[in-house]
C-alpha positions as CSV (number, residue, x, y, z in Angstrom):
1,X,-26.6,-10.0,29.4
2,X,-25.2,-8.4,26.1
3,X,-28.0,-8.0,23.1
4,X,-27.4,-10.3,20.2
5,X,-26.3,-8.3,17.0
6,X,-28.4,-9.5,14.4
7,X,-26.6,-8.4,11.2
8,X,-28.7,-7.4,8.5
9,X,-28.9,-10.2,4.8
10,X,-25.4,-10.4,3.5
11,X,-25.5,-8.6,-0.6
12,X,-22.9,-9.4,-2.6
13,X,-23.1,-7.2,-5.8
14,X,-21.8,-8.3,-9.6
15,X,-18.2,-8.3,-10.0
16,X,-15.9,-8.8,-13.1
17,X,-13.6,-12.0,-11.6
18,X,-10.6,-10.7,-14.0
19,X,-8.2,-12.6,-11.8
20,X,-6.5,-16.0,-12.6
21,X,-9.4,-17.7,-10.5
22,X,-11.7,-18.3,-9.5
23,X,-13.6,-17.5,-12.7
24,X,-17.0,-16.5,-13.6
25,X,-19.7,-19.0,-13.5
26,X,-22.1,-19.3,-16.1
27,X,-25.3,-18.5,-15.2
28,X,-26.5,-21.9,-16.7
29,X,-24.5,-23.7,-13.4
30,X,-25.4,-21.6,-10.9
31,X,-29.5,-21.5,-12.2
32,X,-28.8,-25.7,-11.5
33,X,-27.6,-25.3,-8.3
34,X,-30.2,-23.5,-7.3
35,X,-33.0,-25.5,-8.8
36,X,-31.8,-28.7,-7.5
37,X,-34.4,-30.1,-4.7
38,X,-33.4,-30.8,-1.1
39,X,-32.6,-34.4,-2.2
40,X,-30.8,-36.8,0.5
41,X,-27.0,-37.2,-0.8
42,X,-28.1,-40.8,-1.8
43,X,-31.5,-40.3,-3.9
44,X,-31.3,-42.1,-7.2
45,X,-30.9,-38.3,-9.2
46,X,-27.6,-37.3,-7.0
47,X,-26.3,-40.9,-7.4
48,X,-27.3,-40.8,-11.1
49,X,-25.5,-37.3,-11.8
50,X,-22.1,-38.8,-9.8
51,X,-21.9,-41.7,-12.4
52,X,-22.9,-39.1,-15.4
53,X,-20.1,-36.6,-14.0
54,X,-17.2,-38.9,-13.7
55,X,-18.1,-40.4,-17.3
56,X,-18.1,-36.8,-18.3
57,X,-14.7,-36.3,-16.7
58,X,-13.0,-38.8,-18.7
59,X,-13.9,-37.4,-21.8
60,X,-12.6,-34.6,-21.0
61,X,-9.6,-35.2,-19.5
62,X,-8.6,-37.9,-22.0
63,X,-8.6,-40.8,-20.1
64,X,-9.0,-44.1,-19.7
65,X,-8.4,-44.3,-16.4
66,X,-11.0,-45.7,-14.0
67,X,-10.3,-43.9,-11.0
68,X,-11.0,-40.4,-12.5
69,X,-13.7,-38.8,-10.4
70,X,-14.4,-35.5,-8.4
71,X,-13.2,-34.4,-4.5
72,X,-15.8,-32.3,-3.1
73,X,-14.2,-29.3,-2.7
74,X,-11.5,-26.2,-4.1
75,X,-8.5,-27.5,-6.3
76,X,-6.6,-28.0,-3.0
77,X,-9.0,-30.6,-2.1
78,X,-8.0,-32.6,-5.2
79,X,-4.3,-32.0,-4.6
80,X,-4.5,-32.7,-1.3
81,X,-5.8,-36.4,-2.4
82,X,-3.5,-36.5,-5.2
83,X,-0.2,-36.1,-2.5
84,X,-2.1,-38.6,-0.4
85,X,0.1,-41.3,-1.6
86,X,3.3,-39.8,-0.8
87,X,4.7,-41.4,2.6
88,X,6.9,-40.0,5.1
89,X,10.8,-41.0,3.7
90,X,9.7,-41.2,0.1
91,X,12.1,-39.1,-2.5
92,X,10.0,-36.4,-4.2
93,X,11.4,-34.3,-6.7
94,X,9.2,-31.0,-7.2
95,X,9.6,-27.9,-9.2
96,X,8.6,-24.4,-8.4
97,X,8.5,-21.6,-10.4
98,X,5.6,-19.4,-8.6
99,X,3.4,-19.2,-5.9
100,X,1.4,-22.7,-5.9
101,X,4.1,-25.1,-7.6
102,X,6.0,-23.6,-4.4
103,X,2.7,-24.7,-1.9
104,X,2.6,-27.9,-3.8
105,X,6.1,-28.4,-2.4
106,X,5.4,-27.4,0.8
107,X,2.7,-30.0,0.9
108,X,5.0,-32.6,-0.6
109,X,7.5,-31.6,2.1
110,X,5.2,-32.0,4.8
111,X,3.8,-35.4,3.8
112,X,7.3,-36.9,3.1
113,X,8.6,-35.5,6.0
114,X,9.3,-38.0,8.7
115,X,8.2,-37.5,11.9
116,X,11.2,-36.1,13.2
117,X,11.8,-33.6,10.6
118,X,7.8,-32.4,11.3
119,X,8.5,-31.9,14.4
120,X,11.7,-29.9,14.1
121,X,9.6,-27.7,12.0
122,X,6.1,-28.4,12.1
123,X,4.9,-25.4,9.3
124,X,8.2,-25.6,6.7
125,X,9.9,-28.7,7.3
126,X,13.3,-29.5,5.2
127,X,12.9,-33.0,4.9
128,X,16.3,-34.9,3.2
129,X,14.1,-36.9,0.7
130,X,12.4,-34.0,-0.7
131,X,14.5,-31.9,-3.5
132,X,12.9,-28.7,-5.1
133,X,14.2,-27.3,-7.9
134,X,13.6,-23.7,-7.9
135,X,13.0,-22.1,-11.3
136,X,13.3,-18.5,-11.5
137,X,9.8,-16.1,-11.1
138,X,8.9,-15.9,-15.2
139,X,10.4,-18.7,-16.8
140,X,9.1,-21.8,-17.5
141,X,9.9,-25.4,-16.2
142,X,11.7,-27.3,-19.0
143,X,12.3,-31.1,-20.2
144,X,15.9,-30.4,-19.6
145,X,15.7,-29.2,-16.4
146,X,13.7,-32.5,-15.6
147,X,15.4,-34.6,-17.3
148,X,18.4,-33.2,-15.0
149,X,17.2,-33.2,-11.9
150,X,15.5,-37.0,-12.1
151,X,18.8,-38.6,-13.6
152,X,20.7,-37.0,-10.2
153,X,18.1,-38.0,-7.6
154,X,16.2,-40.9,-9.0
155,X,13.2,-40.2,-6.8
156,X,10.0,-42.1,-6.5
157,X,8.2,-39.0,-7.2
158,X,8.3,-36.4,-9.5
159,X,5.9,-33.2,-8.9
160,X,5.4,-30.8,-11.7
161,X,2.7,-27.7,-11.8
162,X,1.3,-28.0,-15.8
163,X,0.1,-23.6,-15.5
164,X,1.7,-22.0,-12.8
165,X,-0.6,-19.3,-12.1
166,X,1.2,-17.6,-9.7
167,X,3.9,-16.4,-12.7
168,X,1.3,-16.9,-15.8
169,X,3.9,-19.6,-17.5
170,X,3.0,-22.6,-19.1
171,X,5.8,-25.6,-18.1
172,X,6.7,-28.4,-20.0
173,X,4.4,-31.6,-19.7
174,X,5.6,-33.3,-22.6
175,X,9.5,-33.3,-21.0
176,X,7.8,-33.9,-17.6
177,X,6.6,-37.1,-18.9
178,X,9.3,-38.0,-20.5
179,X,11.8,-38.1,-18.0
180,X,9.8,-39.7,-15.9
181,X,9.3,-42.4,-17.7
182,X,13.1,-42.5,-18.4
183,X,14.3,-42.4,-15.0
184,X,11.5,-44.8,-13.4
185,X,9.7,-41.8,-11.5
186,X,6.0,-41.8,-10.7
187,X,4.9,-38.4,-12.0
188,X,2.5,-36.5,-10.3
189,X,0.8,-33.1,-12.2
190,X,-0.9,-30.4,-10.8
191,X,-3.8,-29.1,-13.7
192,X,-5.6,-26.8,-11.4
193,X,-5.6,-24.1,-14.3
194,X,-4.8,-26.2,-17.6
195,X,-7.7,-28.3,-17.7
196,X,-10.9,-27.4,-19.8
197,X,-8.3,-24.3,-20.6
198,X,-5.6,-26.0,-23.3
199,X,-6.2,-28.7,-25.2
200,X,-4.6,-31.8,-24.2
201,X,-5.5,-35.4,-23.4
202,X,-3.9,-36.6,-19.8
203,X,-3.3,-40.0,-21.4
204,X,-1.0,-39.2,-24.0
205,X,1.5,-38.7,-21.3
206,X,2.5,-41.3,-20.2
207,X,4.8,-40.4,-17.2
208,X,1.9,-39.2,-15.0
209,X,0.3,-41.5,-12.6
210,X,-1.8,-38.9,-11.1
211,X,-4.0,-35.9,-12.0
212,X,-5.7,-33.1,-10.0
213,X,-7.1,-30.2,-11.1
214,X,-10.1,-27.6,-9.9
215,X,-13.9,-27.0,-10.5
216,X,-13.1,-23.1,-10.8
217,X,-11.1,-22.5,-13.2
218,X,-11.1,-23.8,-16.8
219,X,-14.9,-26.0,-15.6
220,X,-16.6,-22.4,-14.4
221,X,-18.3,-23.9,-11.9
222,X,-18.7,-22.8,-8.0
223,X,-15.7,-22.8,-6.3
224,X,-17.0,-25.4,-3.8
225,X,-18.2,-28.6,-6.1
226,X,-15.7,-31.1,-7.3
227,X,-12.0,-31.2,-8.2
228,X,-11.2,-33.3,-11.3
229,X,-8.2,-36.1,-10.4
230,X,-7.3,-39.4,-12.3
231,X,-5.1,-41.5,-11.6
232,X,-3.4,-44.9,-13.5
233,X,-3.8,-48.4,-12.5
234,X,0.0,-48.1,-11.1
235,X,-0.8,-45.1,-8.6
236,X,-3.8,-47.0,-7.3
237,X,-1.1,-50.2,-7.0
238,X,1.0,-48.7,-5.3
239,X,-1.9,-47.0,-2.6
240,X,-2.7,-50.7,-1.9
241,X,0.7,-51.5,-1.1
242,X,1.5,-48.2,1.3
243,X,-1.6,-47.4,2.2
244,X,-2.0,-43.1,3.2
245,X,-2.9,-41.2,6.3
246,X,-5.8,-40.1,5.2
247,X,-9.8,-41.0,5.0
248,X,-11.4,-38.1,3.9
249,X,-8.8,-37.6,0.7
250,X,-8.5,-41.4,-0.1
251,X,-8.4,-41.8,-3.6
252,X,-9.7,-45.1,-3.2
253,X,-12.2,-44.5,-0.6
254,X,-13.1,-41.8,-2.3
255,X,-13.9,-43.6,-5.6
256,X,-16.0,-46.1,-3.7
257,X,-18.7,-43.3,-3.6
258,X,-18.6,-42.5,-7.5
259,X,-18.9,-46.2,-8.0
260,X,-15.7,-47.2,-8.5
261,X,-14.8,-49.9,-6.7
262,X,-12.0,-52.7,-7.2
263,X,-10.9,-51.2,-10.3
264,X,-14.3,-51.6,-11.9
265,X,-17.3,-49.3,-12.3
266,X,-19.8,-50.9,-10.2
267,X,-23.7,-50.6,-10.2
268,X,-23.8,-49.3,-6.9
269,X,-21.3,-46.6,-5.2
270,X,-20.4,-47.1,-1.4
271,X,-21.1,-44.1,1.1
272,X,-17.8,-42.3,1.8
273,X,-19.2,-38.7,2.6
274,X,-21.7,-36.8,2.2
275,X,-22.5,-35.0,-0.9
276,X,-24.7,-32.1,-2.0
277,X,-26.6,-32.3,-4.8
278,X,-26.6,-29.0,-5.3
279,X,-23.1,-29.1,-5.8
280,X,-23.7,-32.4,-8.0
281,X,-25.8,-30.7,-10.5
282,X,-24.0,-27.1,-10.5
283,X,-21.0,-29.5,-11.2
284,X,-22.9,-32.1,-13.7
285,X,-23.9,-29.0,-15.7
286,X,-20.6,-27.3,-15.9
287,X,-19.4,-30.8,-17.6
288,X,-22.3,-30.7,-20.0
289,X,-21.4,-27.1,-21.0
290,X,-17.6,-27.9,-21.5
291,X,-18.5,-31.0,-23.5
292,X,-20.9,-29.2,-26.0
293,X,-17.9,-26.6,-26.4
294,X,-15.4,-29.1,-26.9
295,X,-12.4,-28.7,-25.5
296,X,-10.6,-28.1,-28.1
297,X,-13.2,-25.1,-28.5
298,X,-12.1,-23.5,-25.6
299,X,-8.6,-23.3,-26.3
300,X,-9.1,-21.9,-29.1
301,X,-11.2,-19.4,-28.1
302,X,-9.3,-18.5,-25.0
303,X,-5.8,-18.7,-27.3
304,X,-7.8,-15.7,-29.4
305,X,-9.8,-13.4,-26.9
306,X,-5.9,-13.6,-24.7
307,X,-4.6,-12.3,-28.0
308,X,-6.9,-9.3,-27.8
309,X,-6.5,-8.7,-24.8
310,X,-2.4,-9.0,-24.4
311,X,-2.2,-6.9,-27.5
312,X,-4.1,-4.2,-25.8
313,X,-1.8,-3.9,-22.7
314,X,1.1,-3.6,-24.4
315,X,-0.3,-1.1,-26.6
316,X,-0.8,0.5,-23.3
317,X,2.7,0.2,-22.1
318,X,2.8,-3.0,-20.4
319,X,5.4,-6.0,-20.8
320,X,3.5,-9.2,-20.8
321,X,5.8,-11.8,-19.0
322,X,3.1,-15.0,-19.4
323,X,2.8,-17.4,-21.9
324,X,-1.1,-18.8,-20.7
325,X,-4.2,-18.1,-22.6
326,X,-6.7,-17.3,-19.3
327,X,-4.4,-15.0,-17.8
328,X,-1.8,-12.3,-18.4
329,X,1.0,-11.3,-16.2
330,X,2.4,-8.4,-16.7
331,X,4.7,-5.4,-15.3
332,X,3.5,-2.0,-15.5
333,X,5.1,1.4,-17.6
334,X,7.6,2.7,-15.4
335,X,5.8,5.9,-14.6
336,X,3.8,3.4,-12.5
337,X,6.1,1.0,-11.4
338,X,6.3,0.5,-7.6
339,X,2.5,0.7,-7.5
340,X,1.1,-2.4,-8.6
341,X,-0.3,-3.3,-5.8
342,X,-2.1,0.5,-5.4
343,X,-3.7,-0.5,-8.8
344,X,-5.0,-3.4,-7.8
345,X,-7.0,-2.4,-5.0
346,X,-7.8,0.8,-6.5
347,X,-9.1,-1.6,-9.7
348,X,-11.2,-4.0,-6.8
349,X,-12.8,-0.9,-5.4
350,X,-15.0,-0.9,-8.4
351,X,-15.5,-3.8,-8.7
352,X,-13.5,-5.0,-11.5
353,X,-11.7,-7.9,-9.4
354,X,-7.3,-8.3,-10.8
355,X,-5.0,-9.0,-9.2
356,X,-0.7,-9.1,-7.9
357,X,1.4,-12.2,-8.1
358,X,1.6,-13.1,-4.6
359,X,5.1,-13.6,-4.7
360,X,8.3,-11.2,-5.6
361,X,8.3,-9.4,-8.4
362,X,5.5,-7.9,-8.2
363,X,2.7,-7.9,-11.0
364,X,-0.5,-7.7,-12.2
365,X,-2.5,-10.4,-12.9
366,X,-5.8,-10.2,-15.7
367,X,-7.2,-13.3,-16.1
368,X,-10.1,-14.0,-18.6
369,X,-11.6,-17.3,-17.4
370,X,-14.8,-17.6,-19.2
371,X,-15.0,-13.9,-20.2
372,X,-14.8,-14.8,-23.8
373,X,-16.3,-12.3,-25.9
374,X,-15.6,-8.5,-27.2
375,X,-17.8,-7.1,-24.7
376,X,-15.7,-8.4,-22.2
377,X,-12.4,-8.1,-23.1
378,X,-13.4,-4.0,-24.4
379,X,-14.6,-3.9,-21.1
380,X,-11.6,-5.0,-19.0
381,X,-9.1,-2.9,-21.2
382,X,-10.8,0.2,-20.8
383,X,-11.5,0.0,-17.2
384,X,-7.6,-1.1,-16.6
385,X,-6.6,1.4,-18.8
386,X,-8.6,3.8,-17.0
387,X,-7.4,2.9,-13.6
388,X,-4.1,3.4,-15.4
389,X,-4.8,6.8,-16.5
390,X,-6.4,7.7,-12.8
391,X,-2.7,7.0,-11.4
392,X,-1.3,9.7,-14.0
393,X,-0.4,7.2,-17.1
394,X,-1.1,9.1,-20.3
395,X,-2.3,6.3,-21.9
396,X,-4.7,7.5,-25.2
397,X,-7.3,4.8,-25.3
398,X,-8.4,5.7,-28.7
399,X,-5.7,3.6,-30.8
400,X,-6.4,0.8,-28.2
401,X,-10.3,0.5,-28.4
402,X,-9.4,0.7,-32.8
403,X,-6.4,-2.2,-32.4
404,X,-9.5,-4.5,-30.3
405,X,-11.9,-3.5,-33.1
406,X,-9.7,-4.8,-35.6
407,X,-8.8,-8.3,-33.8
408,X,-12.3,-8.8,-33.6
409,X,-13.4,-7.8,-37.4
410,X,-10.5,-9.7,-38.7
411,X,-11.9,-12.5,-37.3
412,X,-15.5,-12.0,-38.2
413,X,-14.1,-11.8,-41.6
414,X,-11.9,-15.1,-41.6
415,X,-15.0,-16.6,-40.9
């Protein structure tokens, strides 16, 4: 009989998440998730926190909605219940301009597809109600483009990536709405790296019936707690009408449990699954912390320390591509062109975590979620620009470190 390897206590040492996500944690979040007591997923506490969290969650996301609440899980768990509604033969309209608006549209492909088209192919199906609009890697969706596209296909949804990550551009939310309101589409908006990042409210838009966005990202919690979604008293309508092929991702089962139920916050939330309350109070905290920044704060903030930090790398070299205030995407000098991806692992080997876009071009990717201060903006610059130099750039950090001094003194002095 073969031994049993016992592998020795998994370490995990300190990294610098300088990617566009996950981000860092703050120590505050993960100092409540480990403190929180073995509690059964319905003691009074974990119940209490739910209600606190998804009170929380409206504030900051804007909304009135009822039906605004958390998916246990990674920001494809709340997408995944966002696209829940979408039926096999509905028309979709999606646009893609990187990596994840393009798996958003593979999901939406896959739900709308009938079982036919599935099954002719089950892992990329071309269903004929589905339309994606590609936008080229590096530009931004606009209104126009939109506007365009709904007024041709007069679809019953319209799909629409706020920050596209996978390109660094910001796309056009105010023209997303817009048209959908115009042409009588039910828009549908994935947040996963806007929210608790910019500074908007989800119910001055009009257009969107549905919401989904991350715990990861612009909350800094644990990648495995809740994803923020809301969603209108339309979008929940029209569930009751169609139903969806799904229990575990059922926005209105799922509300049930955060004590939601007919359209009403209720005293008492109905068991749907089971929840952790360790993931309830990392997650309850992470609210907390967002709230007593504001969110109009944090985009501020972020809006200043990206400054520093996009200022740097083209000082450097670099051509900054995004328009996003956690993240820059870039291309490299052309002494070093052809080895982004060398870079990056190089940069990961010690432990300073970047990344590629995951899709042609290729890029680099520095993302600052909730590394806003000097410290750590000096900190990424100098080991990039080191990694930089390692590769044969002759990049002289001295003007650099002098152009970061002066952002920050500036500011000091402003205030």
């Amino acid at each position: 009989m073969a031994e049993v390897v016992i592998f020795p206590q998994l370490e995990i040492p300190d990294t610098i998440a300088a990617g566009p996500g996950p981000g860092n944690t703050d120590p505050r979040v993960l100092q409540r998730f480990a403190s929180a007591g073995m509690a059964d997923h319905m003691q009074a506490d974990v119940l209490r926190g739910m209600v606190e969290c998804k009170l929380m969650l409206r504030e900051i996301m804007g909304t009135r909605n009822i039906h605004t609440f958390g998916v246990a899980g990674t920001g494809w768990s709340g997408l995944d219940c966002l696209f829940s509604a979408v039926m096999p033969g509905d028309t979709v309209v999606v646009f893609n301009n990187g990596t994840f608006s393009g798996i958003d549209g593979l999901t939406l492909r896959m739900k709308a597809a009938t079982a036919d088209e599935l099954a002719a192919s089950p892992l990329d199906p071309k269903p004929a109600s589905v339309t994606v609009v590609q936008v080229p890697h590096g530009q931004s969706v606009t209104g126009d483009v939109v506007q365009t596209a709904l007024a041709q296909h007069k679809p019953k949804w319209a799909v629409m990536t706020h920050w596209e990550t996978g390109s660094g551009r910001i796309n056009d939310l105010q023209g997303f709405s817009d048209a959908c309101l115009a042409h009588g589409a039910m828009g549908l908006v994935d947040a996963v790296s806007s929210l608790g990042v910019e500074d908007f409210r989800i119910d001055d838009y009009p257009g969107v019936a549905g919401w989904a966005s991350c715990p990861q990202k612009g909350i800094c919690c644990l990648p495995l707690t809740y994803a923020p979604v809301s969603f209108t008293d339309a979008y929940i309508q029209n569930l009751r009408q169609t139903g969806c092929r799904t229990f575990v991702h059922h926005p209105i089962l799922e509300a049930r449990h955060w004590g939601i139920i007919d359209g009403k916050d209720a005293e008492k939330g109905t068991y749907h699954r089971t929840h952790s309350a360790y993931a309830v109070a990392a997650f309850h905290e992470a609210l907390r912390i967002t709230l007593q920044q504001t969110v109009a704060g944090r985009a501020k903030s972020y809006a200043f320390h990206e400054a520093a930090l996009r200022d740097a790398v083209t000082a450097a070299g670099c051509n900054v591509t995004s328009n996003m205030t956690s993240l820059v995407v870039l291309n490299l000098p052309d002494s070093l062109k052809g080895r982004e991806m060398e870079l990056v692992q190089a940069c990961r080997a010690r432990g300073f975590g970047i990344w590629p876009t995951l899709s042609e071009p290729v890029q680099v990717r520095i993302g600052i979620l909730n590394l806003l201060n000097e410290r750590a903006i000096t900190d990424i610059v100098t080991r990039f620009v080191g990694q930089m130099n390692d590769m044969g750039a002759d990049v002289d950090m001295g003007p650099i470190s002098k152009r970061l001094e002066q952002h920050y003194r500036t500011a000091v002095a402003a205030e």
